[in-house]
N, C-alpha and C positions, 0 to 999 in steps of 0.2 A: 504494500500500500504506500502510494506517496505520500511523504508528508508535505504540508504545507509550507511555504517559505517565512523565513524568520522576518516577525511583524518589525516596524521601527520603536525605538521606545522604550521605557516611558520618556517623557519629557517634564514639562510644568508648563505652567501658565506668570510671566516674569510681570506681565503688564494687562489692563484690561480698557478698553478707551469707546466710548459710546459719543455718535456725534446726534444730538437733536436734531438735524434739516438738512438737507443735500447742500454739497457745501460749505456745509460748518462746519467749524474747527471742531476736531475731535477733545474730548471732556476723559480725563484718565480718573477712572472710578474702581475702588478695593472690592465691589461684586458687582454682578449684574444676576437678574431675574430674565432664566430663558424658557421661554413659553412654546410647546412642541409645536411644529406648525406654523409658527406666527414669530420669531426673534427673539431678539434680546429687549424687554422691556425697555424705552428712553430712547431706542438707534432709530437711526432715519431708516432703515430696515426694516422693522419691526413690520408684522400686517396689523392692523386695528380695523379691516374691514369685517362686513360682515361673510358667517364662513369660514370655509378653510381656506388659505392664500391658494388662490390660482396654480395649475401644475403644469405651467406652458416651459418650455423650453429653447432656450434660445443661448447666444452670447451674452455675456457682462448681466449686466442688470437687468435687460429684457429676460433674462430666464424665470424671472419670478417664484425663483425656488429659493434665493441666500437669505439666509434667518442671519448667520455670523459668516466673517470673514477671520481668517489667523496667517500669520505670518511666520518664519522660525527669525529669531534673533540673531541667527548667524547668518541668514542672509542678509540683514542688515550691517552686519561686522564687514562681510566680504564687500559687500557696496562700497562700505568705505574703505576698507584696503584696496580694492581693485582700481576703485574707477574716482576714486578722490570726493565722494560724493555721502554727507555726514544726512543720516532721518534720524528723525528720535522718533520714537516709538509711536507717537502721537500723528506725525508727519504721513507716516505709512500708511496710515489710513485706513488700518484692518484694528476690530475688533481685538482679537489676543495677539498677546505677542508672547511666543513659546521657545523653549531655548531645550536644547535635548529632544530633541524628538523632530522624524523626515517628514514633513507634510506629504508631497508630494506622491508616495506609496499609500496614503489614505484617501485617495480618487475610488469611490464605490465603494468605502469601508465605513463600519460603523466605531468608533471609537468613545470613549468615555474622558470626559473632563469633571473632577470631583465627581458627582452623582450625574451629571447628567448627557445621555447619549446623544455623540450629532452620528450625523454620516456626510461622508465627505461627497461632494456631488460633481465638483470640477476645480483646473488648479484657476486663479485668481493674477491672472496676467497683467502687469501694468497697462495703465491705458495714459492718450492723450489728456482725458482731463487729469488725473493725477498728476500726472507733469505739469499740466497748467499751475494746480494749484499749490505745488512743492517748486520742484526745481525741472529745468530738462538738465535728460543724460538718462531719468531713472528706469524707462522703456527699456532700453537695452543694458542697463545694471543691474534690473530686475527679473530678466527675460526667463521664464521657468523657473524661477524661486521668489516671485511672486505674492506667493501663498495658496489656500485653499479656500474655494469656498463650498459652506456646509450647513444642513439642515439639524434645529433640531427634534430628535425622535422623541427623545423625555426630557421634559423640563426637570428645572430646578435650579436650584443659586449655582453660579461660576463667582470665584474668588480667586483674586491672586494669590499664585501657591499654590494652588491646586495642580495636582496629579494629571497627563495624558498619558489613558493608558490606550492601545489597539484594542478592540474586542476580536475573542477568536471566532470564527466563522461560525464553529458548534452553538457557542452562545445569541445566535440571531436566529428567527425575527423577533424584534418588539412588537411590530407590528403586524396585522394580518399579511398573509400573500396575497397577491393580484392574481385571480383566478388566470391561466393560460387558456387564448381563443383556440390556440390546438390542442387537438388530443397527446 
């Protein structure tokens, strides 16, 4: 029987940063309240519609799926080694900011932060407005370490310090399956 390949991990959560309105500076806060389905309670993310948020799929933001975004902290270290180019945590403009632990391997994994599970859904590519509203260079200092972005499955408080751990494949679903149209 094969086994599985070794998860990344754990990591922590170094920083935690909620921006009020598209656009606004990012607000670095010791928890946030993440609500399954719907964000981080306070982020311009968050759904507050009525429902479950829309399950459309697409690039960047059009996907209508990102509750959180995370970052790893080393990819912030290397920006600045490599490319002469300093973010502070806030600047990156992702939700956590994690240090020990590959985001990147948790594209379609379900993962645990303290209590509460996201899954990862896609990586979290710089874009032009980022650069707008930090610096240009970060497109191509960023390019696939990024970060992740991710839904989550069970709420509950995130706090900084908290634990990322992979969940193993055995330990899924939270949630029901999606009945399959083939037999």
């Amino acid at each position: 029987m094969a086994q599985d390949p070794p998860v990344p991990g754990p990591g922590r959560v170094t920083s935690l940063h909620l921006a009020p309105g598209t656009g606004e500076h990012t607000l670095r806060v010791a928890e946030a309240r993440a609500v399954a389905g719907r964000g981080l309670a306070g982020d311009r993310n968050y759904w507050a519609g009525e429902g479950p948020r829309p399950r459309r799929r697409g690039a960047g933001r059009a996907s209508g799926v990102c509750d959180v975004t995370l970052i790893e902290a080393e990819a912030l270290d290397a920006l600045a080694d490599e490319h002469g180019i300093t973010l502070t945590p806030a600047e990156c403009r992702r939700n956590l900011v994690c240090r020990d632990i590959r985001l990147n391997p948790l594209v379609d994994q379900e993962f645990q932060v303290g209590a509460v599970i996201l899954r990862g859904l896609g990586l979290s590519q710089p874009c032009a407005r980022l650069e707008q509203l930090v610096r240009p260079g970060l497109i191509r200092g960023l390019l696939h370490r990024g970060g992740l972005r991710a839904e989550v499955v069970r709420g509950g408080t995130i706090r900084v310090g908290d634990r990322i751990v992979p969940r193993p494949h055995h330990a899924w679903p939270l949630r029901p399956a999606v009945p399959s149209r083939f037999p």
